[in-house]
C-alpha positions as CSV (number, residue, x, y, z in Angstrom):
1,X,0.0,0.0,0.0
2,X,1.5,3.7,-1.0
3,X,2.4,5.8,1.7
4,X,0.0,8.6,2.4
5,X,-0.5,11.3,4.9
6,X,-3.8,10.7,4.9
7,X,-4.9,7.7,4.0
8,X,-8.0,5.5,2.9
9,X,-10.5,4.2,5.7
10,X,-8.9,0.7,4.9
11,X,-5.4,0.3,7.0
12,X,-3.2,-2.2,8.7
13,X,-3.8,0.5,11.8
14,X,-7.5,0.4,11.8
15,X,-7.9,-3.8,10.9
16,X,-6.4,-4.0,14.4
17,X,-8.3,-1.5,16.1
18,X,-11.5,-3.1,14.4
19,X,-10.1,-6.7,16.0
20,X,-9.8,-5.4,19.6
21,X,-13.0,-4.2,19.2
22,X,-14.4,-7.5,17.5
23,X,-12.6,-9.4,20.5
24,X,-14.6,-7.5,23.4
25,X,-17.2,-9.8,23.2
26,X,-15.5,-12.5,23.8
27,X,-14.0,-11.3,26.6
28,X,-17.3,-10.7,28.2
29,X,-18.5,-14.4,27.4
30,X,-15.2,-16.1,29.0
31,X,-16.0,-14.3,31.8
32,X,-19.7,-14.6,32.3
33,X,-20.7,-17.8,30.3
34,X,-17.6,-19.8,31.3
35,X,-15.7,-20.7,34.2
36,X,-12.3,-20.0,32.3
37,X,-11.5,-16.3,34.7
38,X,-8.1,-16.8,33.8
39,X,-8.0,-16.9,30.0
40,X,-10.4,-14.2,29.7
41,X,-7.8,-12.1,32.0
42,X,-5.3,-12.6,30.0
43,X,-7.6,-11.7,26.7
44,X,-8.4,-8.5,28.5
45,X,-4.8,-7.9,29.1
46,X,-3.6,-8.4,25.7
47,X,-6.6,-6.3,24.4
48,X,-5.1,-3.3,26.4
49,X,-1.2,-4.3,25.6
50,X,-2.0,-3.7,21.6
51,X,-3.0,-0.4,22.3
52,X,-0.2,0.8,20.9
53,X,-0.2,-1.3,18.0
54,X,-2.8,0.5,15.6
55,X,-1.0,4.0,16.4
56,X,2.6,2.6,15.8
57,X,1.2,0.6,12.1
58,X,-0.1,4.0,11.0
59,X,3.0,6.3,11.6
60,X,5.3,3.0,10.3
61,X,3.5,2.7,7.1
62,X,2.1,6.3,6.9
63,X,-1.6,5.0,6.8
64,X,-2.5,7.9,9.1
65,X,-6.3,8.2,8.2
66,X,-9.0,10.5,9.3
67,X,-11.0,7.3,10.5
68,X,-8.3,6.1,12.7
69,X,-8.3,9.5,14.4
70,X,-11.3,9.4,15.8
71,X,-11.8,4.9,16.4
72,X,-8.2,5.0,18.3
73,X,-9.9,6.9,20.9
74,X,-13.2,5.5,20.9
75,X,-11.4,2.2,20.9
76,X,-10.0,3.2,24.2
77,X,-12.8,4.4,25.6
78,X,-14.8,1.1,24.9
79,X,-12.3,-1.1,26.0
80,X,-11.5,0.6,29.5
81,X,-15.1,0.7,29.5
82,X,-16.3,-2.2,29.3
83,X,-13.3,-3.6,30.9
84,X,-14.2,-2.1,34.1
85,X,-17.7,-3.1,34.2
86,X,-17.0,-6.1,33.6
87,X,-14.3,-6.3,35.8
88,X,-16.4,-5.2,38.5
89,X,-19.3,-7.4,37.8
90,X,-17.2,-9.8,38.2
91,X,-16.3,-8.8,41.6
92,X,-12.8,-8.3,40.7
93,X,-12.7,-4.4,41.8
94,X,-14.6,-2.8,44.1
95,X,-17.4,-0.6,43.0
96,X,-16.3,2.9,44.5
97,X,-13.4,2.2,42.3
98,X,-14.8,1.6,38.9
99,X,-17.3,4.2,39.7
100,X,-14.5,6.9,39.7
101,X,-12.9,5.1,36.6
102,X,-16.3,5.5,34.9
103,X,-16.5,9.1,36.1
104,X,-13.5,10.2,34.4
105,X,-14.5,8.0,31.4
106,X,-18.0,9.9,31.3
107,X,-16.2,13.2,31.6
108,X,-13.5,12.8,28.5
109,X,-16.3,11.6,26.5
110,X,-18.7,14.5,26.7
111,X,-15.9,17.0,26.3
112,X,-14.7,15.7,23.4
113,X,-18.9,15.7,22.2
114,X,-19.4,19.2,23.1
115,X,-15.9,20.3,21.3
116,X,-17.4,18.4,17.9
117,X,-21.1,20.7,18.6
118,X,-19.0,23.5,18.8
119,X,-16.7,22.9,15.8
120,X,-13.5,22.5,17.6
121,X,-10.9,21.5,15.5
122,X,-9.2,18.0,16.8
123,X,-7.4,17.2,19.8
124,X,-4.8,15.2,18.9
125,X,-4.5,12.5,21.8
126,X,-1.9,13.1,24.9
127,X,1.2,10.5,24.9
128,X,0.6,10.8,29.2
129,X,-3.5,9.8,28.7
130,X,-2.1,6.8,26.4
131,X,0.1,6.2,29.9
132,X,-3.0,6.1,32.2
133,X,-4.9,4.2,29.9
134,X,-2.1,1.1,29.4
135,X,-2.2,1.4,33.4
136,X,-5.2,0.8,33.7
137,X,-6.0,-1.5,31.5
138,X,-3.1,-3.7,33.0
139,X,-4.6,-3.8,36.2
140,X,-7.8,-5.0,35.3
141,X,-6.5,-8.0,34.0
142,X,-4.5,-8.6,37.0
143,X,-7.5,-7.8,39.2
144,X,-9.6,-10.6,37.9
145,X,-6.1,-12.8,38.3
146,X,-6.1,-11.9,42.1
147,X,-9.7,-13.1,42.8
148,X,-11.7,-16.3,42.2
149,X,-14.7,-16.5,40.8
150,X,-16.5,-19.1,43.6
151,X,-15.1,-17.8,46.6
152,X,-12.0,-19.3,47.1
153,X,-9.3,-18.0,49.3
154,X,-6.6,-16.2,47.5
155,X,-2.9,-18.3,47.0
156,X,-0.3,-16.3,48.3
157,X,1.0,-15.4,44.7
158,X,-2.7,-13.9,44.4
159,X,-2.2,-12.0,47.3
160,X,1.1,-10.3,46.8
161,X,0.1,-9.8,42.8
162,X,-3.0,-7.5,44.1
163,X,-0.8,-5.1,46.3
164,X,1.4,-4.7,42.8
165,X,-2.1,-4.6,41.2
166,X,-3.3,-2.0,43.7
167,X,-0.3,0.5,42.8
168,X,-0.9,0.3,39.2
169,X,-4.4,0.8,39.4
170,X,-4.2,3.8,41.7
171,X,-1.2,5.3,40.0
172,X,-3.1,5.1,36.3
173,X,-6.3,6.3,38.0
174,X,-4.3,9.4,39.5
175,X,-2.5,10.2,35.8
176,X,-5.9,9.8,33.9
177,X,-7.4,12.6,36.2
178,X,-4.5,14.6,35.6
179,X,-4.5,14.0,31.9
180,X,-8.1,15.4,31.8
181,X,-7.5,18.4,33.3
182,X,-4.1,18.7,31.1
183,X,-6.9,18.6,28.4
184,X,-8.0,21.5,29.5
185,X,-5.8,24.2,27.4
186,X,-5.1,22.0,24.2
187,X,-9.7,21.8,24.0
188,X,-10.0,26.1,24.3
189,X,-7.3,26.2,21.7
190,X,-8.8,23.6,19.4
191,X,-12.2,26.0,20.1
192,X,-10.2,29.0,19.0
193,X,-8.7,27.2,15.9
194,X,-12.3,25.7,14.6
195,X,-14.1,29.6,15.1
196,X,-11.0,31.1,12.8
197,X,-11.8,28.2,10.9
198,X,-15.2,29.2,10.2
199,X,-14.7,33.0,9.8
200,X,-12.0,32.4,7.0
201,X,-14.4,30.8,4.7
């Protein structure tokens, strides 16, 4: 495929955000509709390690498309999404937890709806709130790893994993909060940039 700065909807980059996408699904069956806790753990983690994947295939092969833009981040948004409930569901996090997860969540994703009412022009996507995210969706994994799903008392590998498990999540949690505020000067600029925008035409 020719190298283009902005290419068709078609890519390498956006086949393999389409696939973590497709794979969500299964995720939530492992979990709920089979006693396999583990595998689907270790589906949701490699769900959230390719997260870099899709962004790194575009820039490599210059299939940087318009389509990718905006699925990379919706991706995301799913994924940690759904993740989390799931998660929690599953009585792998406590509630209060995903609940201020969620809130952030809900938050990025009616800022970036009111910025598209108002004809702001793009955000590009801070490297720090690709950090949070890879945290976080590393810990859910690892939280369904340190509980069991009838009950059972936790092995003492389980036990020490979830204090490791506790630091990432809280650490991620902390960043993504930050992030959202850091959000804060790039979204009046993008305002700014869509208004002269419109008065030019």
């Amino acid at each position: 495929m020719s190298s283009r700065a902005n290419a068709d909807w078609f890519t390498w980059a956006n086949a393999v955000t389409a696939t973590r996408l497709a794979l969500m699904p299964v995720f939530f069956w492992l979990l709920f509709d089979t006693n396999h806790r583990a595998v689907a753990a270790w589906l949701l983690a490699a769900l959230g390690a390719t997260d870099w994947v899709d962004g790194y295939l575009a820039r490599r092969l210059h299939q940087v498309s318009d389509l990718g833009k905006i699925i990379d981040p919706v991706a995301d948004r799913i994924l940690v999404i759904g993740g989390l409930l799931a998660v929690a569901a599953a009585g792998g996090v406590p509630w209060w937890f995903a609940l201020v997860v969620l809130a952030r969540e809900v938050l990025v994703s009616a800022m970036t709806l009111l910025l598209a009412a108002f004809g702001a022009a793009r955000i590009d996507v801070l490297w720090w709130g690709k950090v949070s995210t890879f945290a976080l969706m590393t810990a859910f994994p690892l939280f369904l790893l340190t509980t069991n799903s009838h009950g059972e008392p936790l092995q003492v590998w389980q036990r020490d994993v979830r204090w490791a498990c506790w630091t990432i999540a809280l650490g991620g949690l902390a960043l993504a909060w930050i992030v959202l505020v850091g959000y804060i000067g790039p979204a009046k600029r993008a305002l700014s940039l869509g208004r002269a925008a419109r008065h030019s035409r």
